[in-house]
N, C-alpha and C positions, 0 to 999 in steps of 0.2 A: 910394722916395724918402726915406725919415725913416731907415731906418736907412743910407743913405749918406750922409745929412748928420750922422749921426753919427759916423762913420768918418771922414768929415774933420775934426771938429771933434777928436777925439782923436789924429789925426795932426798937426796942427799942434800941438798939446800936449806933443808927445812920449809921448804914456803907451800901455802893450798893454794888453789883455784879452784873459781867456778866456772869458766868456759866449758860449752858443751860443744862438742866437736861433732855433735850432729845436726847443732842448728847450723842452716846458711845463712852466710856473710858474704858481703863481699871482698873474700880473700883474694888474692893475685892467683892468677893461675895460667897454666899454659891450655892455648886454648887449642894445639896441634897437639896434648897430649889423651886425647881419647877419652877412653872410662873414667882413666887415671883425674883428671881435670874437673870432671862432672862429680867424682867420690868425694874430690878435694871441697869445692864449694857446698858440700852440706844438702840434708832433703828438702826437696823445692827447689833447689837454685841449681843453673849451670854455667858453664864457663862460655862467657861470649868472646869475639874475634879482637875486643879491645885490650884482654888480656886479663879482665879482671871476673869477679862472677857474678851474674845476678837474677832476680827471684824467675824463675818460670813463670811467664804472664805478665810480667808486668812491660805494658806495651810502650816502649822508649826509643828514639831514634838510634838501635841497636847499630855498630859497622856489620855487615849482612855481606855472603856471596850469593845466598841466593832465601827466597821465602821463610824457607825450614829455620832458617837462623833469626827469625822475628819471633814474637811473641803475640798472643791473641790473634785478632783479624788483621795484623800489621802485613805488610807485603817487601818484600825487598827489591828497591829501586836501583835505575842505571848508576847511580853517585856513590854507589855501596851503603848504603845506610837503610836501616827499614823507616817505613811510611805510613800513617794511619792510611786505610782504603778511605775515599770519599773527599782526601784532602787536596783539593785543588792548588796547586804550586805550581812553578813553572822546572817540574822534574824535567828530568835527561829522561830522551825516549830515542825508540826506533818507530814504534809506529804509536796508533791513537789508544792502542790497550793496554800503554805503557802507562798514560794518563788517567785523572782520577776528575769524577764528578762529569763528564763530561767532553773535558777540555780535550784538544786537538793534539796530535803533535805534531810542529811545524817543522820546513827544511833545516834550519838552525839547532833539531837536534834535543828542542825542550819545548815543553807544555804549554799550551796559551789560551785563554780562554776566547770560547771562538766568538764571544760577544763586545768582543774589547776590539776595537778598529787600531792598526798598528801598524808600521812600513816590515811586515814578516817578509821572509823571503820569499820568493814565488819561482814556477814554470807555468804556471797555471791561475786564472782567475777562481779554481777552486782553491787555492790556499790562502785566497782571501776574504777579509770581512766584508760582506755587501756594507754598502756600495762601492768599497776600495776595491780597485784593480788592478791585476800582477801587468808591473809596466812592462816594457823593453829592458829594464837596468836589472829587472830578476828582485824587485822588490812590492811589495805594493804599496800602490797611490793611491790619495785620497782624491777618487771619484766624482764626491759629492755635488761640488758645485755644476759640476761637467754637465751629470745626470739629471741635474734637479729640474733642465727646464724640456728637456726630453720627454713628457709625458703623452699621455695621449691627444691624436690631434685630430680632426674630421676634416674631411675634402668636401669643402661646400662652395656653390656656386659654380659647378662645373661648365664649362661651355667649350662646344667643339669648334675651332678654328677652323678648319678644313682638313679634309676636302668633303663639304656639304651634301654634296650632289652624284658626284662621280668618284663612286669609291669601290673600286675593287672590283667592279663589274664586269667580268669576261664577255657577256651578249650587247655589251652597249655599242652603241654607232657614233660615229665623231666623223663632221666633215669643216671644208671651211671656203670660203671663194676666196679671190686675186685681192678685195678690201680687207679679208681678215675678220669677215663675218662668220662666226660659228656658231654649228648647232650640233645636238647632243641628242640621243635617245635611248633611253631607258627603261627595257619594261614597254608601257604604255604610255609614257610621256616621253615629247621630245622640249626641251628648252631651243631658243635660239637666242642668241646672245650677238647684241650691234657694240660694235667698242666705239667707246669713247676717249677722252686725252685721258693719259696719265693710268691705261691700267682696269678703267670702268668700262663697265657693261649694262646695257638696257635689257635688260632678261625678262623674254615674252615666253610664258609656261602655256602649251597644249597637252590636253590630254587626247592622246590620238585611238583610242579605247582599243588597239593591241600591238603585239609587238610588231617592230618592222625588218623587213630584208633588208632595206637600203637605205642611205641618207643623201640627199642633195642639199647643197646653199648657194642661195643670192643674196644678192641686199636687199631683197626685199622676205622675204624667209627662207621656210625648210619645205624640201617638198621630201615624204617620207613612202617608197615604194613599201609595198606587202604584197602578200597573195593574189588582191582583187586590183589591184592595179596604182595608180601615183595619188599620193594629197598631197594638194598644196597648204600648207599652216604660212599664212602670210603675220605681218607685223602687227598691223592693224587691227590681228581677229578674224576675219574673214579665212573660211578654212572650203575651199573646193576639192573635188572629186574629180578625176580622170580614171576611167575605167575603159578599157582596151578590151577591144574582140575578143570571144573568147577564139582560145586557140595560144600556142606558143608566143613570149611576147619578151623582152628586154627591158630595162630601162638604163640611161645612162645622160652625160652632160657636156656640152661645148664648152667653150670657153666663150661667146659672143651670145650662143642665142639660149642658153641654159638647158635646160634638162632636159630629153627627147624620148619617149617609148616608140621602140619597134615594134610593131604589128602589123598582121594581114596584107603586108606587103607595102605599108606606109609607114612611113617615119615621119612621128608629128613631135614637134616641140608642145610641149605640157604650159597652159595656160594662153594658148595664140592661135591663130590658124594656121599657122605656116606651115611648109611641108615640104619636106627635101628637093631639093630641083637636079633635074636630069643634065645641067651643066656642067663641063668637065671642074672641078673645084679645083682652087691653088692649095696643098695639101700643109694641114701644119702639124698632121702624125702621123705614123702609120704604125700599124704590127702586123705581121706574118702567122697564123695560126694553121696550123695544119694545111689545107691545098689553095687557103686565100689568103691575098695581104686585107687586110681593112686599114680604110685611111679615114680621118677624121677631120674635118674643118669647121667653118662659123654656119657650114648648111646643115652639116647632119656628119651621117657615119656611110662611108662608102667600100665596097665590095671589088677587089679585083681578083677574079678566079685564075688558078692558074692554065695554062696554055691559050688562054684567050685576052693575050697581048692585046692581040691589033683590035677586039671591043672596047677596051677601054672601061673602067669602074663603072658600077653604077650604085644608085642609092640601096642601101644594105636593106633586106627584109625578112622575113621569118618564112614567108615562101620561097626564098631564092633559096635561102641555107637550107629548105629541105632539098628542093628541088635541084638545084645546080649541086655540087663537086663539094662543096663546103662544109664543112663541119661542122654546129652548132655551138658558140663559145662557153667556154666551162661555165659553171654556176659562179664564180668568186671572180669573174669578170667584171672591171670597173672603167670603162671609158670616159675620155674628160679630152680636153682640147690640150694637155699635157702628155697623158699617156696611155698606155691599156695593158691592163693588167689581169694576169690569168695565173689560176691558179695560188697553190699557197706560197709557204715559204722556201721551199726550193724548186718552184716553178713561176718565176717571174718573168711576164716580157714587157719590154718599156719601148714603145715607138714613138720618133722624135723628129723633126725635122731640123736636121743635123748641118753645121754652118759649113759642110761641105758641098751643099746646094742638091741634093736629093733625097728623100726619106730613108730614112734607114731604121733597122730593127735590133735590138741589145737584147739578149736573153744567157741567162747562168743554162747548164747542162741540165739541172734536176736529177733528176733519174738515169743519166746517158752518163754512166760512171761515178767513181766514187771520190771524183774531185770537181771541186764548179768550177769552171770554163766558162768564157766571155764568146759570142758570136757575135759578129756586126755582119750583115747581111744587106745588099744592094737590094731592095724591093724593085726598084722600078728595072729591075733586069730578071727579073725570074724565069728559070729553064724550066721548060715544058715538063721534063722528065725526074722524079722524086728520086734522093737517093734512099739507101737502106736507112731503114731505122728513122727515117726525117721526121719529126713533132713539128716541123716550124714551115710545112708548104717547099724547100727548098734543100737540098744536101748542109749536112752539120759541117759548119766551118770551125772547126774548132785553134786556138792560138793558146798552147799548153805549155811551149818554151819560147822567151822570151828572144825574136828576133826570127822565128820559124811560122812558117801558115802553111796550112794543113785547108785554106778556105782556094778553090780556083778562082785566080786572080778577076777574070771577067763579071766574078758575079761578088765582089767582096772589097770594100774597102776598107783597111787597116788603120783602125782608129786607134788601137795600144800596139803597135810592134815591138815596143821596146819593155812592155808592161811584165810586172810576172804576175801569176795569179793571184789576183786580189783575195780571195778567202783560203786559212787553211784547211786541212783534209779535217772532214769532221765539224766543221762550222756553215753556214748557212747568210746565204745574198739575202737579209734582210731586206734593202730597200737599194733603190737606184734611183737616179735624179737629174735629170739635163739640167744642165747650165749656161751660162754664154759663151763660155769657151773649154767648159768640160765635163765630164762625165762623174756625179759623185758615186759610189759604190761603197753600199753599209754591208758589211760581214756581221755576225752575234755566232760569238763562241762560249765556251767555257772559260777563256779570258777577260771576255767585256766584246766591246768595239772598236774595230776599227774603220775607219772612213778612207777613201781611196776619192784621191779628186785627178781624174782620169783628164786630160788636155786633149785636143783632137788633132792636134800639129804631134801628137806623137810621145809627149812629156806624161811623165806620170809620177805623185808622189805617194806613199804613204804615210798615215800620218796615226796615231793611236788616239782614243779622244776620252782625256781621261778630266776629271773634275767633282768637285762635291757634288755637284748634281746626280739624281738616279738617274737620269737619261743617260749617264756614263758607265753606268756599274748594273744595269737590270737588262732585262730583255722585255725590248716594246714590239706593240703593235701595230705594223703598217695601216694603213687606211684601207687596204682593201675589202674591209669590210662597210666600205661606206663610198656611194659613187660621186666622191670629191669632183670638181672641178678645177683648183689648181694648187692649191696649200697643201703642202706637205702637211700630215695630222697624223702624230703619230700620240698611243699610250702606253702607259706603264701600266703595273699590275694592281698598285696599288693607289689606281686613283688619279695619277700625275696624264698632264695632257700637254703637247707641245706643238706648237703652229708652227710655220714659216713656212717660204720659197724656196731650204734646201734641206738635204742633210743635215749639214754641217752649221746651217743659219736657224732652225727647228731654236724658237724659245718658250720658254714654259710658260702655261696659261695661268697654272695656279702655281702656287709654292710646292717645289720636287726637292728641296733639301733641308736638314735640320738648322736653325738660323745661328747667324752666330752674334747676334747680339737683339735686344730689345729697346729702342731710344726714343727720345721725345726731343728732335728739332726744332729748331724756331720756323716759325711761320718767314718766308724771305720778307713778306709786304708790311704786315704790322710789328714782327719782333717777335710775338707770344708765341708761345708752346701749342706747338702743333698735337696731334692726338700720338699715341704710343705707335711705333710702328716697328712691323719685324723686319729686318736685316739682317742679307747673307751677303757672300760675297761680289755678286753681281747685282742683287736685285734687293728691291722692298719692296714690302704689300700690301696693298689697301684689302679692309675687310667688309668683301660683299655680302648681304644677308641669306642670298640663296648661294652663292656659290662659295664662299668663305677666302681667304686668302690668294687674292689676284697679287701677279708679281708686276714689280713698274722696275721699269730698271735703274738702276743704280752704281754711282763711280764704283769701282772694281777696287774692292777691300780685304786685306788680307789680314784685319784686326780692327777691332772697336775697342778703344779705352774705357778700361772701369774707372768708374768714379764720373764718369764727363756723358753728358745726353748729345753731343754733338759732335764730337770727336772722333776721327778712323786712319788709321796707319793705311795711305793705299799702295797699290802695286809698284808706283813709283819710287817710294821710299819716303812719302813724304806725309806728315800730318797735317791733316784739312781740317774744318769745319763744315758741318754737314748742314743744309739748311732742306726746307720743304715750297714751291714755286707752290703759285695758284692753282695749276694745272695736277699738284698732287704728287710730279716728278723728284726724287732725292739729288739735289746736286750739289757741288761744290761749293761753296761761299769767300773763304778763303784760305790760305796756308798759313801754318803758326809756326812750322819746324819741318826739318827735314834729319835724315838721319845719315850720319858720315858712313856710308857704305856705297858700292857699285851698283847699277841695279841686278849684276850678275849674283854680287853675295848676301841678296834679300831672297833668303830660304826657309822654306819653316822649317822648326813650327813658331809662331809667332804669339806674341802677348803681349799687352798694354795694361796701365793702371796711370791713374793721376792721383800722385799722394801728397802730402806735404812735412815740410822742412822747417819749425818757427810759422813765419809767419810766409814763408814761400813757400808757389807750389812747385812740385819737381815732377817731371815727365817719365817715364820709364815704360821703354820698349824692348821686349827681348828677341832675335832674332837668331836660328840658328843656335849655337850654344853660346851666346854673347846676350849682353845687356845693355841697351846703352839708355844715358840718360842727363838730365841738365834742368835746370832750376827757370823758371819763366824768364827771368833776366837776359839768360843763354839764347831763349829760341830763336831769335835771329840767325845764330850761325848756328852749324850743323851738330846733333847730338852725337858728341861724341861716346865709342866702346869704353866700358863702367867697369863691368866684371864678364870674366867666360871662369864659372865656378869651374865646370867641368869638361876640359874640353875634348870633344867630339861629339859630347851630350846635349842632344836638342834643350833647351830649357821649354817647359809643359806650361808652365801659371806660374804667377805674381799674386803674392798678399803682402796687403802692408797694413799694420797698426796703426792706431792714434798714436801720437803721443807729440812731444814737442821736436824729436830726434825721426827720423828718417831711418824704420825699420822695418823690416818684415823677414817674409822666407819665401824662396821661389824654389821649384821640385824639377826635377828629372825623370826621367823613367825607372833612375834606378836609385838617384837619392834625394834628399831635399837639405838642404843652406839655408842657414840664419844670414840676413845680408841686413849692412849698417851704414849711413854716411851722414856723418857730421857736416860736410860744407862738398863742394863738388870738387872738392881735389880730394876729397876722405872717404873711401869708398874699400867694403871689406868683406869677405864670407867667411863662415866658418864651418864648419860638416854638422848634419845634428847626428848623433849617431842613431839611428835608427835600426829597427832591425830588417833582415835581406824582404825583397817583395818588389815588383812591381807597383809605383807608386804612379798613379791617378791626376792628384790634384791636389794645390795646398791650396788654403780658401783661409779670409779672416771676417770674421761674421761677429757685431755683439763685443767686439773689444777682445775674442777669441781666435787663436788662428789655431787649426788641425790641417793633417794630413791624411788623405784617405788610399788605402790600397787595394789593388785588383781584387781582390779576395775579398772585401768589406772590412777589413781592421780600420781603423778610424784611433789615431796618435792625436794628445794636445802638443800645442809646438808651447815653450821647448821641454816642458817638463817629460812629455811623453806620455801623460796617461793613457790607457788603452778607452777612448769610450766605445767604442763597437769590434762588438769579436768577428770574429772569421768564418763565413758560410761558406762550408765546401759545394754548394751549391750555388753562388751568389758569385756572377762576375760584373761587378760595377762597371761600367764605363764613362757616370761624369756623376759631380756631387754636387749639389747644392744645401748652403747652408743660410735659412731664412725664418727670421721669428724665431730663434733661437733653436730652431729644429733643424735635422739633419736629412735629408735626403739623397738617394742613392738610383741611378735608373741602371737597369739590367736586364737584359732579355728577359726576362720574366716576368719585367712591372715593374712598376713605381715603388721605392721601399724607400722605409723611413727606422728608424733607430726609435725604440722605446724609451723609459727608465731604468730598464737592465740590462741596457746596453746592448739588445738585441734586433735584427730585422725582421721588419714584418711589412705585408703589405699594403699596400694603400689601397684602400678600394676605390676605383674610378667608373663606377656604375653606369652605361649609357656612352664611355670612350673606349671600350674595347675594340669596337671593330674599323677604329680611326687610327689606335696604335698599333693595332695587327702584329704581326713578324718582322720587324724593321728596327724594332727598339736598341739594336745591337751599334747602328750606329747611327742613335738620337741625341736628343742634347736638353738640360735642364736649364731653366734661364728666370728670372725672378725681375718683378718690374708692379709699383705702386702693392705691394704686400701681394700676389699673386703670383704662381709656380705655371710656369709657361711648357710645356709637355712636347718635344718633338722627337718623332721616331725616324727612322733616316730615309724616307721618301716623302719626306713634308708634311704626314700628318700630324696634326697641331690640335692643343687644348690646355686651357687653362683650369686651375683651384685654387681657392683661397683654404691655405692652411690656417684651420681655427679649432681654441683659442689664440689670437696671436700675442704673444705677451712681448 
């Protein structure tokens, strides 16, 4: 109808045309009008959403709601517009099939090519371009330089520090004498080991060609019991034989005349002639075992049966105990001029000649109930007639409430009346110990240990005995498996060995804790640089070649400063210089500073650094959740409190940067600070923001400072780059950052960070069975380009990570 009303109106006009209303154009059209719209613009052409019309095929960034509205192989994009396919742009997308040729689509919404490195948004280091990684700020960082020196590294030059000799061995035997002579046996070898100053040992190796039952020491060697009867392994070489009748036989040790076997009704001392004398002895122990006391002195081991008072003891034999009343003493019986001991660990008895002026016997309940109970029992009065159930030759006295006895007065003196039971329900009398004026009593529970120093005037403390050493946190083993003569010898499981005269005095042979620093003192006598040596809180250690890390002891340090080979924060509150005596000893040389606190509120956890200011250096000790610090000028008077970033939050570690200004960042458990100070009244923190995590340790290594977290994420400070992602299997617990590589220790091993930012691990071929199960709480430590390796019962090993660049 419209184009005939056009035709007429141009006929009355007069006027022609040649328009042909069937070619398309591009006429205006409504492009909501349908058919109508599509008739309008002609054959071949339709009406598109711009309003006007155009040819079918020909492929043009058409406006589009959806494909159908494109032309050819065009496609219609998020923008409304169509899009050649294949045309990489940075189009509006929802996902990567939004995209063409390739390209990604990022959180932002558009296109990107995924070869192009670019700060894209991130949740993920998969939304970004290797090597960029999605920071903390939800963007990605450029990587590169982080990663570049992260390549692969080998563990060369492996060497095991300790424990050399004694590692782990459940069958080994340990004893020691009254000088602190020890010996050791292994298998078929025994070591005996003579100390010298400062730590050293003269270590004479036998091989005794099988395993043994027993161990003895003197000063002059080991004498090692088995089946056939005593060797003696002397110093010198010289190795003898004592073989005892056959027939039932003992071995055991005085304190005067050394090691003695019973037999055939003599009791000879091993390497003499001597031989028990039938004179009544002045008794310096005794123990009660089933229906006899046995008493012990500098003659031998003596017999008093019970009901036959008015005989009077006599020399102990292996025919009397068949023949008389006596019972045959257990197999894990260890006699010594100290004590005697039977039985395991909850069957201990300790005979003593106690400063009440008569022998008395101490034994835990074992088996006689399901709580250990203390008996002191009067030997030299024993009643003819047993009560029920008696293990110990006399009625059980038992002392179960504190101030009550259950023991009849006549045969019983009350050495703890006021005591309560020293072990609780479910723990176990490890060890007991006479002393000069009290009784020490070792509990091992599921808690640790506790030590009980028993008084014989009636007083009694308990005391918990807690410390970085495993001898505080593992379960050792008494000597009874070795018939000691007076040193307490006690071992851990993983190799640790600890001498002394008590309980509570018991010090460690070799190195039993993770160190906490590595340093090189001056020599006291000529000045020079002593050799490297390891340092814990109490001790340092020389490195013996068969036995590996002996401890010497050492001022009592609660932090070594980075940055200083002589330097240590100690218990007192005050900073020393640490020097090295002739003798090999770590001592004190002198003080440079002390630090403004009480020595109440010196608490950890603790950290030192020596950084510099210009051309000053500045001290910096954090203690508690404080910091305190002061510039060399200062050290004379006390360092004063700097910063408490967070307070109630221990501060963990100190790094500090190069530079001309005095900065770095120090960490908490829960966050880490930028900290800055222009002059020492200018002193400032700031938050980094990081994201939530248990944070480890900031370290600055290389002119880099990072922060590493429980999980293994691994932050540069302050920009944040992520260089190591997150192993849900991987719980770091210290990091080391050396030669530009990263290291991480975790119960599983030594791990290092790759070029992709990932954990792997080190292979330490030939230190596995040194770092065992302990790694959890060990410690990494770096000294002349070498990675120092401790697990948290002192075994130790070094590697040189190479290439070192």
């Amino acid at each position: 109808m419209k184009r005939l009303a056009c035709c007429v109106l141009l006929s009355v006009a007069g006027c022609t045309s040649s328009i042909d209303f069937a070619q398309g154009r591009p006429y205006s059209c409504a492009p909501d009008a349908g058919d109508d719209a599509t008739a309008t613009c002609g054959a071949g052409w339709r009406c598109g959403l711009e309003g006007s019309c155009h040819a079918i095929g020909d492929e043009q960034p058409w406006l589009c709601r959806a494909t159908p509205d494109c032309e050819g192989a065009w496609r219609c994009g998020l923008e409304g517009r169509c899009h050649a396919r294949g045309d990489a742009q940075p189009w509006q997308c929802n996902e990567s099939a939004d995209c063409e040729a390739g390209w990604v689509c990022g959180l932002e919404g558009t296109c990107h090519d995924p070869t192009v490195l670019a700060d894209y948004l991130c949740t993920s280091d998969q939304h970004c371009v290797t090597p960029w990684r999605c920071g903390f700020s939800g963007r990605c960082l450029d990587a590169t330089a982080e990663l570049s020196t992260l390549g692969d590294t080998a563990a060369s030059e492996l060497t095991v520090l300790g424990p050399r000799f004694f590692t782990g061995q459940p069958e080994a035997l340990v004893g020691a004498d009254l000088q602190g002579n020890v010996a050791l046996s292994i298998g078929t070898e025994v070591r005996y080991l003579r100390p010298l100053d400062a730590g050293l040992f003269v270590v004479t190796v036998f091989d005794a060609g099988s395993p043994g039952q027993g161990l003895m020491v003197d000063p002059d060697g080991a004498y090692l019991v088995d089946e056939g009867g005593v060797r003696s392994y002397r110093e010198s070489g010289m190795k003898s034989d004592y073989h005892p009748d056959a027939g039932g036989w003992f071995a055991g040790a005085t304190r005067d005349m050394g090691p003695f076997v019973v037999h055939s009704d003599v009791l000879d001392f091993v390497g003499s002639s001597t031989q028990a004398s039938t004179q009544g002895p002045s008794w310096t122990t005794a123990a009660a075992v089933s229906n006899c006391v046995y008493f012990v002195n500098s003659q031998g081991v003596w017999v008093q049966q019970r009901g036959r008072l008015n005989v009077g003891p006599s020399p102990l034999s292996t025919q009397g105990m068949v023949n008389g009343s006596c019972a045959r003493l257990p197999d894990a019986t260890s006699i010594s001029g100290e004590l005697v001991r039977t039985g395991g660990r909850n069957r201990v008895v300790l005979a003593f000649s106690a400063h009440v002026g008569r022998p008395m016997a101490v034994a835990d309940g074992g088996e006689h109930g399901d709580r250990n109970f203390l008996t002191a029992i009067d030997v030299s009065a024993l009643s003819a007639d047993a009560g029920p159930g008696d293990p110990f030759g006399t009625d059980v006295c038992t002392l179960p409430i504190p101030g009550r006895s259950q023991c009849p007065p006549a045969r019983v003196i009350e050495l703890l009346p006021r005591c309560p039971v020293p072990c609780d329900v479910g723990d176990a009398l490890t060890d007991l110990r006479p002393q000069d004026q009290a009784l020490e009593v070792e509990c091992t529970g599921a808690l640790g240990q506790t030590t009980w120093s028993m008084r014989y005037d009636g007083e009694c403390a308990a005391q918990a005995l807690f410390g970085r050493s495993s001898r505080f946190r593992e379960v050792r083993t008494p000597g009874e498996d070795s018939l000691f003569a007076s040193h307490l010898v006690q071992r851990g499981p993983h190799g640790q060995l600890w001498v002394g005269e008590g309980v509570t005095r018991a010090q460690p042979l070799v190195l039993d804790e993770p160190a906490s620093a590595v340093l090189r003192p001056r020599q006291l006598t000529d000045g020079g640089l002593a050799a490297p040596r390891v340092v814990g809180s109490t001790h340092s250690t020389r490195l013996d070649a068969q036995l590996g890390l002996l401890t010497v002891p050492a001022p009592e340090s609660v932090a070594f400063v980075q940055g200083s080979e002589d330097l240590a924060v100690l218990r007192s509150g005050t900073i020393s210089v640490l020097g090295t005596a002739d003798n090999g000893s770590l001592t004190v040389t002198r003080r440079v500073a002390a630090l403004d606190l009480s020595p109440e509120a010196l608490v950890p956890p603790f950290a030192a650094t020596l950084a510099q200011r210009a051309a000053a250096r500045v001290l910096l000790v954090s203690v508690g959740d404080g910091v305190y610090g002061a510039e060399e000028t200062s050290w004379g008077r006390k360092l004063p409190l700097r910063l408490v970033p967070q307070p109630g939050f221990g501060v963990l570690s100190l790094a500090v940067l190069p530079g001309p200004s005095l900065d770095g960042y120090l960490s908490t458990r829960a966050s880490v600070f930028a900290f800055s100070s222009a002059s020492d009244l200018e002193w400032k923190t700031t938050p980094v923001p990081l994201p939530a995590g248990q944070v480890v340790e900031v370290w600055a290594e290389g002119g880099r400072a990072r922060a590493g977290f429980a999980d293994g994420r691994v932050f540069t400070l302050p920009s944040g780059v992520p260089v190591a992602s997150a192993s849900p299997s991987l719980e770091v617990v210290d990091y080391l950052g050396v030669c530009g590589q990263i290291f991480g220790l975790s119960r599983a091993g030594v791990m290092r960070v790759n070029g992709a930012g990932q954990w792997v691990p080190v292979p330490l071929t030939g230190g596995e069975v040194v770092l065992g199960d302990t790694l959890g709480g060990g410690r990494l430590l770096a000294h002349d380009g070498l990675v120092y390796v401790f697990n948290g019962s002192g075994g130790a090993l070094t590697f040189r990570p190479s290439p070192c660049q």
